[in-house]
N, C-alpha and C positions, 0 to 999 in steps of 0.2 A: 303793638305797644305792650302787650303784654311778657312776649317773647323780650321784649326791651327789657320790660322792669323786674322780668325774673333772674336776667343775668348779672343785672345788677345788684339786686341781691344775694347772691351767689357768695360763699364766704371761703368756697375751701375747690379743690380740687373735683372731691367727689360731687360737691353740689353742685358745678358745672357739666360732670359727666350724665349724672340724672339728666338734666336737663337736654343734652344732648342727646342723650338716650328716648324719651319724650320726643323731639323734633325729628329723629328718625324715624320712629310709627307716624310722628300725623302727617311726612311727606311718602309715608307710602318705601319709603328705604328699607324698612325691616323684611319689608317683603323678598329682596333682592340675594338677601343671607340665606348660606348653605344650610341645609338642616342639621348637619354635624359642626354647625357651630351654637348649637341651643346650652354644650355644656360647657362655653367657655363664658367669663367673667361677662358680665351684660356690656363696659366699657368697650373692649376689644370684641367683642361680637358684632355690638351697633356700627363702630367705625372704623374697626381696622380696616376694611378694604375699602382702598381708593375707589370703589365703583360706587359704594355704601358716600361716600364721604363726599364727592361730586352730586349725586342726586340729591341730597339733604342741603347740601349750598346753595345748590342752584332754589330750590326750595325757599331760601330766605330772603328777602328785599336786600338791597343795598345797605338801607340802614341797619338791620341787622349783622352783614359783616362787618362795620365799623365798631359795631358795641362787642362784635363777638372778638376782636382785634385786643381792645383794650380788656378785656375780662381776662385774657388769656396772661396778657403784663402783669395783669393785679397778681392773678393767682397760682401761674406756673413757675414752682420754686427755680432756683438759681443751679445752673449745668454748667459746667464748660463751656459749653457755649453759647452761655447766657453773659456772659460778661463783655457786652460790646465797650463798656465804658468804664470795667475796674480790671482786666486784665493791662497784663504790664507790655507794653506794645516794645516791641523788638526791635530797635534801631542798628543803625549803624556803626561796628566799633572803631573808632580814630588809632591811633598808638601806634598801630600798626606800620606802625611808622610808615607804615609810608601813607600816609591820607592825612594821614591826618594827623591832616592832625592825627591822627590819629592817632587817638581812639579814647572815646569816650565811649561810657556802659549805655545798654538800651533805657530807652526813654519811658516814662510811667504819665498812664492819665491817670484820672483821677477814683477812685475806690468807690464811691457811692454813687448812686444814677439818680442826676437830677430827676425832673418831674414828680416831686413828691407829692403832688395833688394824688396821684392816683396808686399811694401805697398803701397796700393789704393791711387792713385795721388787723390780721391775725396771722401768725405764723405761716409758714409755707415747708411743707416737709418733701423730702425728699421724693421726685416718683421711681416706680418700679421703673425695670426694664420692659417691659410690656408696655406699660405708660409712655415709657419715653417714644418707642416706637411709632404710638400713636400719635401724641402730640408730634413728631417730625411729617410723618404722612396730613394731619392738619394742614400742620402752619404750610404744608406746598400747596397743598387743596386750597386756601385761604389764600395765598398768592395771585394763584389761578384766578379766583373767584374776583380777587382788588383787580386786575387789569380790567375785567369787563365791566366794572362799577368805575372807573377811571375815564374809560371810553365814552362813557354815557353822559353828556354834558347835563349839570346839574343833580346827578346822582348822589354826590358828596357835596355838602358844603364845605368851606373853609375849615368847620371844625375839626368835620371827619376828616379830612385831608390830612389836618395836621396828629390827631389822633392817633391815626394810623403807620403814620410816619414813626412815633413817639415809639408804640408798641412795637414796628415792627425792629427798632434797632434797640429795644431793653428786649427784644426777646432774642437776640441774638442774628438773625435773618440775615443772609446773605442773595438778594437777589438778583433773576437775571438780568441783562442791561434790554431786555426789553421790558422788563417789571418797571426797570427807571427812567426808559424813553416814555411810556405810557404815563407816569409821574408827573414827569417834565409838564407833557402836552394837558393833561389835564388838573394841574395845580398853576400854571402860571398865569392864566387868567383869575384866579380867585388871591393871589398875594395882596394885594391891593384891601382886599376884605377881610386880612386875617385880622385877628387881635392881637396884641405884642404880645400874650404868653404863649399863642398860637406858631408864632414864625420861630420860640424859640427853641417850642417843642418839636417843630419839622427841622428847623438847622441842626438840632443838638439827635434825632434819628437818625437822619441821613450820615451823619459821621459818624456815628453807632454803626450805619453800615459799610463804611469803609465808600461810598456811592462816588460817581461824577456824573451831577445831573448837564453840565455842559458849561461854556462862559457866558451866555447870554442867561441863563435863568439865576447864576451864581452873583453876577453884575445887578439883577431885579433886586435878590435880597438883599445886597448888601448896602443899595442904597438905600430899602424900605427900613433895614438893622439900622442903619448909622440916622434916617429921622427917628428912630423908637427910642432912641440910645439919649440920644441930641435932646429931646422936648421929655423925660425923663420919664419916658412911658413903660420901659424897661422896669422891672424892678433887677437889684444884684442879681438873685439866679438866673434871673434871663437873660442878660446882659451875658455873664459869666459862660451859659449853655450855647448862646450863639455863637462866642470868641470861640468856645471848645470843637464845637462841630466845624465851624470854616479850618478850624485848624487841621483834625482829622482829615476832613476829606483834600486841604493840600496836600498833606502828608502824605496820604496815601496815593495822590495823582499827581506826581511831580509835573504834569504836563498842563496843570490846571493854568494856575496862573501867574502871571510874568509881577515877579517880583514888585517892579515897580509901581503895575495899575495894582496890587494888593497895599502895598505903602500908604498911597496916597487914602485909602478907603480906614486902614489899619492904626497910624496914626490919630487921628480925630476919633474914631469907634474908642480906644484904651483908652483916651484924656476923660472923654467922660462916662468909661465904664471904673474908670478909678473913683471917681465921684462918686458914685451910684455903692460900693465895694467899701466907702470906706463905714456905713452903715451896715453893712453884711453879713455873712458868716465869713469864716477863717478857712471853709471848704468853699467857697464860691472864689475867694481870692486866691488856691491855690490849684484852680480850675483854669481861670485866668492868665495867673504866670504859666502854668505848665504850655497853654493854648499858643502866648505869646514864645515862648521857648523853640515851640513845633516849629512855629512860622520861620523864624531866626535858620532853624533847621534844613525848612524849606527853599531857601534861599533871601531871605529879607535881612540885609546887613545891617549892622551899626552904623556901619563910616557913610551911610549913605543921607542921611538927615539927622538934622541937628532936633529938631524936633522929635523926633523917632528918640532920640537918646535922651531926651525932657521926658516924653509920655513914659515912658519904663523904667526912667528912675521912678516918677510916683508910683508908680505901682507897688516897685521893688516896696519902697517906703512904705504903702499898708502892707504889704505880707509882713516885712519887720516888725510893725508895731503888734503885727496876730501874735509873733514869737510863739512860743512852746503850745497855743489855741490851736496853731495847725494842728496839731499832730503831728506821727511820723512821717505818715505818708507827704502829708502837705507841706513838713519841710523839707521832706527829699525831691518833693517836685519843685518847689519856687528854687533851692540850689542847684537844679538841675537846669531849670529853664534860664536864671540870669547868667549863669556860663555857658550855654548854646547863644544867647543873643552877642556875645562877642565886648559888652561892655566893661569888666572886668578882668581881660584879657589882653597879650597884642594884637596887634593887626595881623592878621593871618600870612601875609607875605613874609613878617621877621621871624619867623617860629618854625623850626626842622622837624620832620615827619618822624618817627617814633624808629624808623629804618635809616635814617640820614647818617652820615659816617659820622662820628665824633669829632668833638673841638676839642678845643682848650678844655680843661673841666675847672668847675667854678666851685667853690663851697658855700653851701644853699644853709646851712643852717647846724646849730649843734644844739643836741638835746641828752638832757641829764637818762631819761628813761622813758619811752615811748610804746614799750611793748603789752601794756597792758598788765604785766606780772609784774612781783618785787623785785627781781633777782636780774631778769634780762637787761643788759644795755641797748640803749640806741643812739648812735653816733652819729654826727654829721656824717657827708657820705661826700668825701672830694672826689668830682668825676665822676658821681653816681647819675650826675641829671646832665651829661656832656651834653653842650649844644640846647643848653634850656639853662638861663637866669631869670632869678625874680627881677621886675621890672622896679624902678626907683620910684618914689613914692609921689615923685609931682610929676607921675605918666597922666596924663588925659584921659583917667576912669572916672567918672562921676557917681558913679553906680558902687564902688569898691564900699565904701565906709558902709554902708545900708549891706551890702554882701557878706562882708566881712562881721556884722553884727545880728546879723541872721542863722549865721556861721555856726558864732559863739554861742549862741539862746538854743542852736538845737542838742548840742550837749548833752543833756539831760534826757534826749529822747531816743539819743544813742542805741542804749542795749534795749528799747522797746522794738526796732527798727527789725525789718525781716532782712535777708540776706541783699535780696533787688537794693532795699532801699538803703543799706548801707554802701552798696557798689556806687548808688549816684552821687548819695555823699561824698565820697571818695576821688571819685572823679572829678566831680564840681569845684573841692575846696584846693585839689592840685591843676584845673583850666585855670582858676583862677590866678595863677603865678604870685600870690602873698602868701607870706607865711602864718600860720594857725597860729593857734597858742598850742604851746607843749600837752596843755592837759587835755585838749578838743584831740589832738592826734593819739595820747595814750587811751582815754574815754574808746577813738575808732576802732584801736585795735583792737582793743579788750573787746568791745561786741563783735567785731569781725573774726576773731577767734574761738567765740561762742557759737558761732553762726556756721564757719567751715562747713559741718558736713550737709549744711543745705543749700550753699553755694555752687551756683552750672558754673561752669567751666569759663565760659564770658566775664561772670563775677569776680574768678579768681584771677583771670589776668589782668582786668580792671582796676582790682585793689591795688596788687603789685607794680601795676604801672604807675599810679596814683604814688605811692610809699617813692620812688624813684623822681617822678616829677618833680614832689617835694624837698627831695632832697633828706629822707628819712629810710635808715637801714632798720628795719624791725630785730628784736635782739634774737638770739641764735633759738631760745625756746620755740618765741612764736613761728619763726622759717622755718625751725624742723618739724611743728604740727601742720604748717601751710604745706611744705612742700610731700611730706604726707597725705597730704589730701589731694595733690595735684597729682602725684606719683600713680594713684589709684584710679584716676579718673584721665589719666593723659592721653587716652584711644580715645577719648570721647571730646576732643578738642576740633577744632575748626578750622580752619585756612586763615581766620583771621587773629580767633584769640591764641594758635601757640606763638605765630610770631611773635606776636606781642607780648606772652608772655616770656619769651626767650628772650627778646629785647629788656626787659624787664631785670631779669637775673643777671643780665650781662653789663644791663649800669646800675645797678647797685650792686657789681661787683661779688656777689654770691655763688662761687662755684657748687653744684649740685653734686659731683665728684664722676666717678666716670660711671657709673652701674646706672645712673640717671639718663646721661648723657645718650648711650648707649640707646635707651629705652626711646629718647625723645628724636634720636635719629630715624628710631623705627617709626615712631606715631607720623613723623614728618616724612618721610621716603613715599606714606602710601598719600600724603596728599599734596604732594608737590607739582602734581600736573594740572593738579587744579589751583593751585596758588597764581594771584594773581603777581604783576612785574615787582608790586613795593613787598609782597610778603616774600617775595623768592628772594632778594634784595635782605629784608630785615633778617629772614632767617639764618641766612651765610654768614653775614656780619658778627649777629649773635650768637651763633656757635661759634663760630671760630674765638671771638672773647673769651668764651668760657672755656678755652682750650681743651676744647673735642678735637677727636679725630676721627672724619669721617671715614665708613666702612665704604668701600671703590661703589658696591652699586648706586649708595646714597649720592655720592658725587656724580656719575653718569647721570643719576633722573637729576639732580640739578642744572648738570647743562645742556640738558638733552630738553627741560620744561625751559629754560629763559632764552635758549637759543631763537625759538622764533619770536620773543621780546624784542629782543638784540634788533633783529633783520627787520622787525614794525617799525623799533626805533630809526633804523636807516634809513628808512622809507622802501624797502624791495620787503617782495613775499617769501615765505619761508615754502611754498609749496612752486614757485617757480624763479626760484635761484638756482643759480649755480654750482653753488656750493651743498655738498647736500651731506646730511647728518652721517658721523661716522659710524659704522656697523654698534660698536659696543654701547653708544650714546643710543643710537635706534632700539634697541633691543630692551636698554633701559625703562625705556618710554614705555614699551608695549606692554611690558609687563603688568603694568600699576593699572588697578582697575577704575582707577577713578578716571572721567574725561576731561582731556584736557580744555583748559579755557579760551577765548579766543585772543588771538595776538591782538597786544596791545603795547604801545613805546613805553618806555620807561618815562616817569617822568623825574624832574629836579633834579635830587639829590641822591636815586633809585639807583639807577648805574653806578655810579663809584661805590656804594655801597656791596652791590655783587660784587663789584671788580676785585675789590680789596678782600672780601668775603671770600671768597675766589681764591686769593692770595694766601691768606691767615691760615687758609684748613689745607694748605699743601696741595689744590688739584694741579692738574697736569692737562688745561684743555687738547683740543686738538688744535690742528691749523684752521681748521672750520670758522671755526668759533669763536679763537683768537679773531681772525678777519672781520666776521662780524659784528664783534665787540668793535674793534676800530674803525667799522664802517660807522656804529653806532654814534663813537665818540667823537668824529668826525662832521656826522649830520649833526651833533649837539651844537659845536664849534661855528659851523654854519649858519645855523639856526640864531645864536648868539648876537654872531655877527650882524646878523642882518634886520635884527628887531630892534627897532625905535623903541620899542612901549616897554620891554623886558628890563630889568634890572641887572644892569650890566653886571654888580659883583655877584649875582646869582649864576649867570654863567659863566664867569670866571672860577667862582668854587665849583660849581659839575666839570669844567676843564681838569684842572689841579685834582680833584679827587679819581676822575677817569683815567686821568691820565698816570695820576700812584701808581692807581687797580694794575694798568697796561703792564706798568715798568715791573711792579714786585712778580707779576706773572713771567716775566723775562720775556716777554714778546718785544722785539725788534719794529717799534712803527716804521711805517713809511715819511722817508721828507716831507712832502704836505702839512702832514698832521705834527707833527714837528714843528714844522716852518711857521705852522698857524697858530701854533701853541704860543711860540717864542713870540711871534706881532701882537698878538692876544695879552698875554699878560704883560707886556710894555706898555701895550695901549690902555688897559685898563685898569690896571694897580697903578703906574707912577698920576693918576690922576686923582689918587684918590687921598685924602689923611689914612696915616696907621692906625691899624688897629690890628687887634690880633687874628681875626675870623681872614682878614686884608694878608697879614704875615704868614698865616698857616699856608695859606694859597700861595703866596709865594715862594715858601721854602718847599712846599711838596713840588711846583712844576721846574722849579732849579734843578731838583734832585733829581726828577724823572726823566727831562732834558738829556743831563749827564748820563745817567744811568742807563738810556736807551743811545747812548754812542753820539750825540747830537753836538757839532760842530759848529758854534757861531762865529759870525762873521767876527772880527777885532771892533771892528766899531759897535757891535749886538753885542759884544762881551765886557765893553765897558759901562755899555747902559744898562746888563746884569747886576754890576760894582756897587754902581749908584741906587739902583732900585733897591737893591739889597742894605743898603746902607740908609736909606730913609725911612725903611721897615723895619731896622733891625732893634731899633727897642722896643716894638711888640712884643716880639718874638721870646717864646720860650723855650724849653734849656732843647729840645729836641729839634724844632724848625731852626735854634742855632746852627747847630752841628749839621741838621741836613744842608742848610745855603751855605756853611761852611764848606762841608766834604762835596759840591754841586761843583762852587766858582774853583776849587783846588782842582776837581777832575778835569774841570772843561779848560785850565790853562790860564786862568785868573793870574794877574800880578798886581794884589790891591794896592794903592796908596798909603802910605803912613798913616794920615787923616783917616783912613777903613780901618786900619787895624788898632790904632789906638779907640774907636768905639769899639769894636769889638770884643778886647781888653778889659775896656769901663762893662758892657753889656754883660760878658760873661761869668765877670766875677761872683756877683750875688746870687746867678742861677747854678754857679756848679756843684752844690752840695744836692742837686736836686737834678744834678744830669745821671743817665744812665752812664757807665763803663766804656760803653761803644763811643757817646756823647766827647764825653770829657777825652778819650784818648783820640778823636776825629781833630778836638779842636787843639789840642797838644801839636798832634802831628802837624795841620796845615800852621800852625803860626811858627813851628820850627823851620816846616819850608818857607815858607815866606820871608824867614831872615828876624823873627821875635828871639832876643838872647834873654838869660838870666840877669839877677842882679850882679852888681860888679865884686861882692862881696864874694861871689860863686864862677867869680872870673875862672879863676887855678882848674876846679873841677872841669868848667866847659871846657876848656885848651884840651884837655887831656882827652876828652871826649869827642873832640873834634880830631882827632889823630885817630879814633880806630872808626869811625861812621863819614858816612859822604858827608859834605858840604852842602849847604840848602839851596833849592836850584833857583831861587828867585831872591840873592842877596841885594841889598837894601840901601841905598844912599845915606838914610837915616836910620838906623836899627830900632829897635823900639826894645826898651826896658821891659819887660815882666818883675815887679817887685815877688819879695820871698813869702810876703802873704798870700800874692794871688799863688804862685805856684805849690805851698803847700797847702789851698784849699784844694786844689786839684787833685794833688797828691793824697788825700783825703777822700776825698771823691775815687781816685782809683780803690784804695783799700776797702773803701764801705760797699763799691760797686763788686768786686772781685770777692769777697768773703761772706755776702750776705746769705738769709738763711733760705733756704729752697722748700717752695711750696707745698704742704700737702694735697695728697687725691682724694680725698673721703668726703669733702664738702665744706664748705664754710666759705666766709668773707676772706676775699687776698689780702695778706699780708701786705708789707713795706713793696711798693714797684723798684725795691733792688735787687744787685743780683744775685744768683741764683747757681755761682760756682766756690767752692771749700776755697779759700787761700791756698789749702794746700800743694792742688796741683799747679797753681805758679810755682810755690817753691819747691818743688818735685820738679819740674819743667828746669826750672833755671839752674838747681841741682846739675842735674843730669847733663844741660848744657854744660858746667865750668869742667865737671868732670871727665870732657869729653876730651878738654886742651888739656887734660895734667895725666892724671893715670889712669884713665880708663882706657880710650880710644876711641876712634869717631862711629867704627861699626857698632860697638855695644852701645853704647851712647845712643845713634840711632833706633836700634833695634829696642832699649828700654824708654826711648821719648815714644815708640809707638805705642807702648801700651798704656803710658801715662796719658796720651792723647786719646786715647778708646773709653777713657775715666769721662763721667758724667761733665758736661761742661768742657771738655776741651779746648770750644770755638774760643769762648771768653778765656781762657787761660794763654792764648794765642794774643787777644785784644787786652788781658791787663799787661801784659807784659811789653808790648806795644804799647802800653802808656807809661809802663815804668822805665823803658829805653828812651821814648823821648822827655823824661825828669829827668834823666839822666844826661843828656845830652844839653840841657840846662842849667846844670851846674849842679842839681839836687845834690847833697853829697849823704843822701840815705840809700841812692840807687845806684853809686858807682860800681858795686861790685856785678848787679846785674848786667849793665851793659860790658860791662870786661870778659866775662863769661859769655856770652852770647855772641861775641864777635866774630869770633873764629867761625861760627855758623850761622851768617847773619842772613846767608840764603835761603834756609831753609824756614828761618823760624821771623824772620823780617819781612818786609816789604808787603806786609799783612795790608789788602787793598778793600776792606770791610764797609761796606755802605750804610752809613745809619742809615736804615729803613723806616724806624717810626713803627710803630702799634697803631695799626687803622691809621685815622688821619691824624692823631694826637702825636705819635711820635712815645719812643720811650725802648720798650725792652725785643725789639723787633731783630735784632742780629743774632 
């Protein structure tokens, strides 16, 4: 009793070390010490050796190690690894495209550690290194010492049970799992006897220390938690401490417990820990949300109870009414937690991984100035957030208005926020798929700007994902201090957050310039073997956007690390195939010191995104690999097929997108895959309504059909016509021109009724076709038998005397009036004389193109001059070096679009096509496949 009530009076550090110094004489331990240690500090003489430190334990009752537990809580200052319950816990990053969702920033508990009964009435200062020392040889000694006072039925009571518990996760303690089978066995006969402030100082330790006490002891409390909860025996911190600790320790035991049997317990516990909370503190409520957050984490959905979605709106609803009381922290945990639980969001199945090939691009939003400074713009950002729209305002979020006003109130606590807690900011208020107010997003930047140089590397791609999601370009200042910061710290990136943040810079359109590029191939070469299927996937993609070009080794460890993806995706092993890695690809691999990861399939949207990625940066697989890929794209096709439960248009677009990747590689499938492609998307687009995600998949597997040589049956090529024709007013100016230039290759003869929509559909997208676009659709509707108007009758006659005849004339012809054809005619010029990009870095200009006018008119020069008095050899010999001019290709396709204006009666290009005839072989029959930009379409020829 006295050894009790002196440690309790204990106030400081050293007055505990006396005192332990004291119980080492009276058990005889001092005797034990070396005689050369009389001239060190009495502290470290008494107890640094664990042989000193064992006899002096064993020395003490039982009850004395329990008081000597909590004394150590009160008064051993705060370390590193004292923060069971304010360090910022490290979650998983989404964005990364490929998970997730991914990628949302790590997850934060919460900053101050319940249990405030037993906080030091006096400062706590820092210990020495010596100190430290001792105190870590202790707390194991003291470990030791709890198992045997555990074993001893009745040694501890309830309280000390829970005491102990308390202390040992605020002092940081990480024990063995036999510390916590001994736990288990001797605390779960005493649950039954604790006090409610008791179970909630054992739940809220135990996930202090990260523990799994087992399902049978976690099932005792939580039904002992939810009567404590229920008959309002809980007070809010306790309440709050228990939700927190069950949280941790799922958190941290994904194998604990089954989502469901947690639901049903988790439910009914929040309804009346909300109660209890709305009396509380504003840190007990964001102790709460962050708890419920985890769980959502853990696996506990939204869509799964209606109820679930009741008890978490109220909740949401007290953190709201705390507003700016949380604090920083407490606001960046409750907008952290209510966008992990999924209420404010879509349903995870309609929403593309952060590596998914691009769609349509949508425009998310336009803002005056967002960057935090006077002077910076921030624009909308079309096609910055491809394949992600804000959701329409009567989606089934109940939770949105209380988010959304949670949002706005933390405003103000903005530039108090440390760097962590602005990354979740960031993340939270872009899961949420609504749009801020302009000044909450300038308000972020501006402290995220202040914050950079204490930003990890996770933060920074977080941010940038977030700015992208929403649909928010930051103005050129702040991206040139961000990318500054990244630039500096880009070796120190991760397997998950460069993808992401390369994904990141590639849809909000920000080229880095090539000395970046360059740098970021390097950081990613040495960790590509360990990336796993979606970051190998995001990476390619994303560079390739950003028009890099990769250096040959970087390309070998790329298909040398996803090759045995490919072969998991197939279902066959990459260590006993057939096919075995080529020399240059093997040699890639061995080099990088990093190991590589274990094969795993790609999933969704993962493979088209290589394939294309693949495509974009110029590689040159082997035949290896190509195979593999189609074995891969094949087993998806398969897989499709054969699943009831699967969403049929989900594998329809990994079809269409795989099958791009295949074609722009120039790999030749095999019939099969062919065969199965063509029954596939008959079967599954003509049953669906249009829409554009519907169109894009059909124009890509038209195109790739064709473009991989694929012959359909006459009766499979009229039900192409048709498919095509009840999808084609999704379709934008690119999937035009591709299911145009598809049904022309493969031998299409649409009907009038086809091409008079076609006509109507194209008209309003051609100021917004690429070059390639507009002269694809020129061409096919002159073959097909489309004439000018009759006013341009004279020119067409005359134009039809020196060019063949269209090989599918018409019963019915179909008029072109002189508006559509001078919009087109428009369209070529803006396409062929646009301004070409710079390399130093910044946002891409206008998506046109990207060759001088001039060498058309040099070209077609040089053509007319070749009939009159030059000759055909010089002529030749000076088109070559005009064709070695930057842009050539495209000088090649405007001019191919001003021969078919011409050919139409334009009478702005008759001189062109008269000039050009005489060498219509050489510079004619231009066979140019719109390929599309990824999966969007656009400047890809």
């Amino acid at each position: 009793k006295m050894f009790t009530a002196s440690m309790t009076r204990c106030t400081s550090w050293h007055d505990l070390c006396s005192l332990l110094l004291r119980c080492a004489d009276d058990s005889g331990a001092a005797s034990l010490l070396p005689a050369a240690s009389a001239a060190s500090s009495p502290l470290t003489a008494a107890i640094a050796s664990p042989q000193v430190l064992s006899h002096m334990l064993q020395h003490l009752n039982d009850r004395h190690v329990a008081v000597m537990w909590l004394t150590l809580a009160r008064l051993v200052p705060d370390t590193d690894a004292d923060h069971s319950s304010s360090q910022q816990h490290q979650g998983a990053d989404h964005g990364s495209p490929a998970q997730q969702s991914a990628s949302h920033p790590p997850s934060h508990s919460h900053s101050q550690h319940p249990g405030s009964q037993h906080q030091p009435a006096t400062p706590r200062s820092a210990l020495s290194r010596a100190d430290s020392l001792v105190l870590s040889r202790l707390l194991t000694a003291l470990e030791q010492r709890s198992q045997q006072c555990m074993a001893v039925t009745g040694a501890w009571d309830a309280r000390d049970v829970a005491n102990v518990a308390w202390a040992m996760g605020r002092l940081g303690c990480s024990p063995s799992q036999r510390w916590v089978s001994q736990f288990v066995t001797g605390s779960q006969p005493q649950l039954h006897a604790m006090e409610p402030r008791h179970v909630a100082m054992m739940v809220w330790g135990l996930g202090c220390m990260d523990v799994h006490p087992g399902a049978a002891w976690l099932s005792d409390v939580r039904a002992l938690s939810l009567q404590c909860v229920s008959r309002r025996r809980f007070t809010s911190q306790g309440a709050a401490m228990v939700l927190w600790g069950m949280a941790r320790m799922q958190q941290a035991h994904q194998r604990g417990v089954a989502a469901n049997t947690l639901l049903e317990w988790l439910v009914p516990y929040v309804s009346h820990t909300t109660v209890l909370l709305q009396q509380g503190s504003p840190q007990h409520v964001s102790m709460a949300m962050w708890a419920v957050g985890a769980l959502a984490e853990g696996g506990v959905a939204a869509s799964t109870s209606q109820s679930y979605v009741q008890a978490v709106t109220q909740l949401l609803s007290v953190a709201t009414a705390s507003g700016t009381a949380l604090g920083p922290q407490g606001v960046a945990n409750c907008l952290w937690a209510v966008a992990q639980t999924g209420l404010v969001t879509a349903p995870r199945h309609s929403r593309h991984s952060a590596h998914a090939p691009a769609v349509t691009p949508t425009p998310v939003r336009a803002l005056d100035s967002c960057d935090g400074s006077s002077e910076d713009s921030c624009a909308s950002t079309p096609g910055c957030d491809e394949g992600w729209t804000f959701l329409p305002a009567s989606s089934p979020r109940p939770a949105l208005p209380a988010a959304l006003q949670l949002l706005e109130s933390s405003q103000p606590l903005l530039p108090a926020m440390s760097a962590q807690q602005l990354a979740n900011c960031a993340w939270a208020a872009a899961a949420m798929q609504a749009r801020p107010p302009s000044s909450w997003v300038r308000a972020l930047l501006a402290a995220v700007r202040e914050r950079l140089a204490d930003m990890e590397p996770r933060g920074l791609a977080c941010v940038l994902w977030a700015c992208c999601r929403m649909g928010v370009r930051p103005g050129p200042g702040w991206m040139s201090a961000f990318m500054e910061v990244v630039e500096e710290r880009l070796g120190s990136f991760c397997g998950r957050s460069l993808p992401q943040l390369l994904w990141s810079l590639a849809g909000l359109g920000y080229s880095p310039g090539a000395a970046w590029c360059k740098a970021a191939f390097a950081a990613s070469g040495r960790l590509l073997p360990s990336f796993t299927p979606g970051a190998l996937a995001s990476c390619a993609m994303s560079l390739s956007r950003l028009g890099a070009a990769p250096p040959p080794t970087w390309a070998s460890t790329l298909l040398a690390a996803s090759r045995q993806h490919l072969l998991a995706t197939a279902g066959r092993s990459s260590s006993h195939s057939s096919d075995h890695l080529d020399e240059r690809h093997s040699h890639a691999l061995s080099q990088q010191a990093v190991h590589p990861v274990r094969s795993t399939p790609f999933a969704a949207m993962e493979l088209p995104a290589l394939l294309q990625g693949a495509a974009r940066l110029g590689m040159s697989p082997s035949h290896s690999w190509l195979e593999a890929a189609e074995a891969a794209v094949l087993a998806t096709v398969t897989a499709a097929g054969s699943s009831n439960g699967r969403p049929s248009q989900l594998g329809l677009r990994q079809l269409a997108g795989s099958l791009y990747g295949l074609a722009r590689l120039r790999h030749a499938a095999s019939e099969p895959l062919l065969a199965s492609a063509a029954a596939m998307l008959l079967r599954e687009a003509a049953s669906q309504p249009p829409s554009q995600l519907l169109a894009l998949d059909t124009a890509q597997l038209l195109w790739s059909l064709a473009m991989m040589g694929y012959a359909p049956p006459p009766s499979q090529l009229d039900a192409f016509v048709q498919l095509s024709q009840q999808h084609m007013s999704a379709m934008g100016a690119a999937e035009l021109a591709q299911c145009v230039w598809a049904l022309q290759r493969m031998g299409a003869r649409p009907p009038h009724a086809w091409l008079s929509q076609l006509a109507v559909t194209a008209e309003p997208l051609l100021p917004h076709m690429s070059l390639l676009s507009v002269a694809t659709v020129l061409r096919a509707m002159l073959h097909w038998g489309a004439q000018g108007p009759p006013e341009w009758s004279q020119h067409a006659a005359a134009a039809a005397a020196v060019t063949v005849a269209p090989a599918a004339a018409m019963s019915q012809p179909l008029p072109l009036s002189a508006a559509w054809l001078q919009a087109a005619a428009a369209a070529v010029e803006a396409g062929a004389s646009g301004a070409a990009n710079g390399a130093s870095g910044g946002y891409a200009p206008s998506r046109h193109g990207t060759v001088p006018f001039a060498v058309v008119a040099a070209r077609s020069a040089l053509l007319s001059a070749a009939g009159t008095t030059m000759g055909r050899g010089t002529a030749m010999r000076r088109l070559a070096v005009v064709e070695r001019l930057p842009g050539r290709q495209r000088a090649k396709v405007a001019e191919a679009a001003m021969r078919a204006l011409a050919c139409f009666g334009h009478p702005d290009y008759q001189d062109i096509l008269a000039a050009s005839s005489s060498l219509s072989h050489h510079s004619g029959g231009d066979d140019s496949a719109p390929t599309g930009s990824g999966s969007r379409g656009g400047e890809g020829e």
